[in-house]
C-alpha positions in Angstrom: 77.8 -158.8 63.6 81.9 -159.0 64.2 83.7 -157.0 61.8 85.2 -160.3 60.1 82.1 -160.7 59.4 81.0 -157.4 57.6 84.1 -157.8 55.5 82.6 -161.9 54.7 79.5 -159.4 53.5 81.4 -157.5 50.8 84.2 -160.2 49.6 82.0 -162.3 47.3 80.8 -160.1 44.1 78.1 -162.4 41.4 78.5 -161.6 37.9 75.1 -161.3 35.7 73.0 -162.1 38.7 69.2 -162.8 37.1 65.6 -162.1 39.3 62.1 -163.0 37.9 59.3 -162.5 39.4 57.1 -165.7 39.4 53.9 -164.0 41.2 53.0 -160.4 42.1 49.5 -158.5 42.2 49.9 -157.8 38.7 51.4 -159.8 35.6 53.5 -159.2 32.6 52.5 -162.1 30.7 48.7 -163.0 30.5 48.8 -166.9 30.8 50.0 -166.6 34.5 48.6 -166.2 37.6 48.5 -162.9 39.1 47.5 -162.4 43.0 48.1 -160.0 46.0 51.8 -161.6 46.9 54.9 -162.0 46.4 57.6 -164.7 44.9 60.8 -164.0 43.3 63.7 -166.7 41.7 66.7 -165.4 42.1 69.5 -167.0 39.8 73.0 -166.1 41.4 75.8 -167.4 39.6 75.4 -171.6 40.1 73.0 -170.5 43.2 69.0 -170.7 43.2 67.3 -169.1 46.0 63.5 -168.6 46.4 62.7 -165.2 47.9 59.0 -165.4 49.5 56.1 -168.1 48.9 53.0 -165.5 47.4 50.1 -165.8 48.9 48.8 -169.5 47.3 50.5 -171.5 45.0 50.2 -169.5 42.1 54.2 -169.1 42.1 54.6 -172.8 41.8 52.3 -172.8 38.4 54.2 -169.5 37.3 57.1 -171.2 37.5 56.7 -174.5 35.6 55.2 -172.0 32.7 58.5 -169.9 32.9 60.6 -173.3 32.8 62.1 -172.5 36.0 63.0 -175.8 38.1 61.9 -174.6 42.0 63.9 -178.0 42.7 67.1 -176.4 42.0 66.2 -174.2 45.3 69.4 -174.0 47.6 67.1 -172.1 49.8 64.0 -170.6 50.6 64.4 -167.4 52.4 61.0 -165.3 54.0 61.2 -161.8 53.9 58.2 -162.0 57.2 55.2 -163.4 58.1 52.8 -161.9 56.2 49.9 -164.5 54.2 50.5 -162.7 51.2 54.4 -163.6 51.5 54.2 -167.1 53.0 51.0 -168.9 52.0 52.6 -171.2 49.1 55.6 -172.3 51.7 54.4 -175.7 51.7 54.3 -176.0 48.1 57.9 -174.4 48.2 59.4 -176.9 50.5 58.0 -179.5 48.5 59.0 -178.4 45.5 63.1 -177.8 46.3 62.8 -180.8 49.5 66.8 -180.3 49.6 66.9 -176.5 50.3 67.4 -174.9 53.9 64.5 -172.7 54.7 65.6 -168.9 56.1 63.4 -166.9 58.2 63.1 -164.5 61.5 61.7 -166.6 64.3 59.4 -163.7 64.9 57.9 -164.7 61.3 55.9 -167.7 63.1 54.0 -164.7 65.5 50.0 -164.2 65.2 49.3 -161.4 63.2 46.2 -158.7 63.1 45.3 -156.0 60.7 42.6 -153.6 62.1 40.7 -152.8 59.3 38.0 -149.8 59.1 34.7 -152.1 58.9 34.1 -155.5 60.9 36.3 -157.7 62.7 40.0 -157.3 62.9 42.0 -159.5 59.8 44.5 -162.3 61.0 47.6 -161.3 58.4 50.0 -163.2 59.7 51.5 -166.8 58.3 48.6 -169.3 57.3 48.0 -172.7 59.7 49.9 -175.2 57.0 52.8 -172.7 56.6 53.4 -172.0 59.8 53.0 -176.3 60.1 55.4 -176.8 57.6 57.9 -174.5 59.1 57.9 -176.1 62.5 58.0 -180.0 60.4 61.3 -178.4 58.5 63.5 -179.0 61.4 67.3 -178.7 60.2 66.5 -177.6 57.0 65.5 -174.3 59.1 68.1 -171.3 59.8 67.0 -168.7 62.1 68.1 -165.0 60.6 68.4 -163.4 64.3 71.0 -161.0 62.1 72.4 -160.6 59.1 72.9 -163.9 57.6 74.3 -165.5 54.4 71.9 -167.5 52.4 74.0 -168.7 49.2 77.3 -167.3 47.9 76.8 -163.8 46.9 73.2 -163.5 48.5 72.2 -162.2 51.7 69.5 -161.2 54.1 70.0 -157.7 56.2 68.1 -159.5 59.4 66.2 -157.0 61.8 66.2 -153.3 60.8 66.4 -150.7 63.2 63.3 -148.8 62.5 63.2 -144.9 62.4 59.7 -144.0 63.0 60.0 -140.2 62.8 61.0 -140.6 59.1 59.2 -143.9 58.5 56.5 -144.4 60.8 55.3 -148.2 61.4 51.3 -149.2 60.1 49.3 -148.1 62.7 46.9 -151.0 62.0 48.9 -153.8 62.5 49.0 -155.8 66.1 50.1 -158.9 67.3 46.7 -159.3 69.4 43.0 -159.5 67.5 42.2 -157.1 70.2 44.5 -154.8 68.6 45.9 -153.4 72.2 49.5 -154.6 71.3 51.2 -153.1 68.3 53.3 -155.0 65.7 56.1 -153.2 64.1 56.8 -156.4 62.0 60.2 -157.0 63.7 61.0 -159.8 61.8 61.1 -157.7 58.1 64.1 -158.1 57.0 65.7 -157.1 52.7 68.6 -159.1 50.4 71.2 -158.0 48.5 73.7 -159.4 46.2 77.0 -157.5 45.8 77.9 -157.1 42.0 80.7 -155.8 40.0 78.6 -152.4 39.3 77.5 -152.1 42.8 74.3 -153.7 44.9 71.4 -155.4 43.9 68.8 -154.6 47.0 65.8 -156.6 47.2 62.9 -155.3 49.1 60.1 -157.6 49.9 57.8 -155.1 51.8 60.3 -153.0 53.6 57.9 -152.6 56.2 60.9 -151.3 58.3 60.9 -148.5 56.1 62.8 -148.3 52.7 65.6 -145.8 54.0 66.2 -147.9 57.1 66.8 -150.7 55.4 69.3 -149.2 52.6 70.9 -147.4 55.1 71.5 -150.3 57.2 72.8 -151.9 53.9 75.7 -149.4 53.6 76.8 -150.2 57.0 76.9 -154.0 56.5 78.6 -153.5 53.0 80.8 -150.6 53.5 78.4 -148.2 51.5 78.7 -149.8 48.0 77.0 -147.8 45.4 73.0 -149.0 44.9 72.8 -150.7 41.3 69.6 -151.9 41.0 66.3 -152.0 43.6 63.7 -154.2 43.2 60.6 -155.1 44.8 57.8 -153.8 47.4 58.7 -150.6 49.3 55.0 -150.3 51.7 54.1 -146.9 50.1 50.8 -147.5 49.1 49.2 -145.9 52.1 52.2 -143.1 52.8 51.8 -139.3 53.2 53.0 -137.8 50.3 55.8 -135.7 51.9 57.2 -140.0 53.0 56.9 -140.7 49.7 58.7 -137.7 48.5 61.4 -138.4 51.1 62.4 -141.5 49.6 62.2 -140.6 46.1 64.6 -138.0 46.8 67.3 -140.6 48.6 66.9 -142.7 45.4 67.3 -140.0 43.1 70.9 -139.5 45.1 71.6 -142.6 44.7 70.6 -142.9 41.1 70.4 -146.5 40.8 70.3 -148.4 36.8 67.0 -149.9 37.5 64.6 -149.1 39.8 61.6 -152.0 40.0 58.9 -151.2 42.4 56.5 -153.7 42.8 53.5 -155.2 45.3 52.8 -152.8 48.2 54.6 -149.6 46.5 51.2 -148.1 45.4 49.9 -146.2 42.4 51.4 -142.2 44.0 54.2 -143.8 45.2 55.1 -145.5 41.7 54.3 -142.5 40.0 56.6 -140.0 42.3 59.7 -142.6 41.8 59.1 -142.7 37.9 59.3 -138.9 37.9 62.4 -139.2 40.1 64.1 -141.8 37.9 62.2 -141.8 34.7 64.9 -143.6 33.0 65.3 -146.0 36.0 61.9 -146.8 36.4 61.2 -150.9 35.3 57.5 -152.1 35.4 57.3 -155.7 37.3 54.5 -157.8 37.4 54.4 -161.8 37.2 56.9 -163.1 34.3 59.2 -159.8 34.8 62.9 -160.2 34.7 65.3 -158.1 36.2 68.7 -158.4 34.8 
């Protein structure tokens, strides 16, 4: 990324930017669908951008009950490959038919979770996703990097991991012989640059959720983090991790803090008794604003 480039990162600001969360593993409303996934609508001045596909097309039902009109879509943007991110993608692409589609190339790669009892789990992108990707042809831009998706939104691309403060899952391989590991190289965040500083969206943050802010600050000059929202891949962290992080948020004393998804029960916990007046509980039907 040229420096004209980093300075194309911080010269468009959104005013009253607007997320909901149309599907998450739990739900704020009881008429909708909760599942293990993720979907969020974010509403960005005139822009509409669809951040990750949940794991069935429970978003897509969410949706229509929350009046939101998924065929307003400028773009669909994948945080990875997971299943639990990409499984409704087809339902997505139908649904906004006149959006581009943004995504890591490594998003299309098998994926493998070794799991304690039987055989090891395919995780990666489901058969008619990954089908639908490779039938989206133009519509499709490749994030090698970071990468404008609307006016005002963006994704980070690849994070440089730091696996001596966030180490990688040890249980996830490329290979259902779980000989090669998979650091999920294709995880990649969004922001949106406000008036009162960022709005960071974290999908899973599976390359770690200081990497990724830190890699933030360079790409935006170090703006001041307003508002966090999403997964942050806690669930399973050693406490003295999850301590680590809830002490860089703490400095950084965002308005809102929103975990979400993979963040975990300790990990929610530790970052409400960091932030207590931050703290904003998400589930399906949440909005973030």
């Amino acid at each position: 990324m040229t420096a004209t480039h980093a300075r194309t990162a911080r010269s468009r600001r959104v005013d009253h930017p607007r997320v909901t969360v149309l599907v998450d593993n739990s739900r704020m409303q009881d008429a909708l669908d909760r599942e293990h996934g993720l979907s969020l609508w974010i509403e960005a001045g005139e822009e509409r951008v669809l951040i990750d596909t949940g794991k069935t097309e429970s978003f897509r039902a969410n949706a229509a009950a929350l009046g939101i009109d998924l065929g307003a879509a400028h773009a669909v943007a994948l945080s990875h490959g997971h299943y639990d991110h990409t499984g409704g993608l087809p339902a997505a692409l139908e649904a906004a038919p006149g959006a581009r589609l943004f995504l890591h190339p490594a998003a299309l790669q098998p994926r493998f979770a070794r799991r304690k009892r039987g055989r090891p789990e395919s995780i990666g992108m489901p058969a008619p996703s990954r089908a639908a990707v490779l039938a989206a042809g133009e519509r499709i831009v490749w994030t090698a990097g970071p990468t404008q998706i609307v006016p005002g939104v963006w994704c980070t691309g690849p994070v440089s991991r730091d696996d001596a403060r966030e180490p990688g899952d040890p249980d996830f391989f490329f290979d259902d012989a779980c000989t090669m590991p998979d650091p999920v190289p294709d995880d990649q965040s969004f922001w949106l640059d406000t008036p009162d500083g960022l709005w960071v969206i974290l999908c899973c943050a599976h390359s770690g959720v200081l990497a990724t802010l830190e890699h933030i600050d360079r790409l935006t000059g170090g703006r001041p983090l307003a508002r966090l929202v999403g997964g942050t891949h806690l669930m399973h962290a050693s406490a003295d991790r999850i301590a680590l992080v809830a002490r860089d948020l703490e400095r950084r004393a965002p308005t809102v803090l929103a975990p979400c998804h993979c963040t975990g029960r300790p990990a929610a916990a530790a970052l409400r008794r960091a932030l207590p007046d931050a703290v904003l509980p998400l589930g399906s039907g949440a909005v973030v604003a």
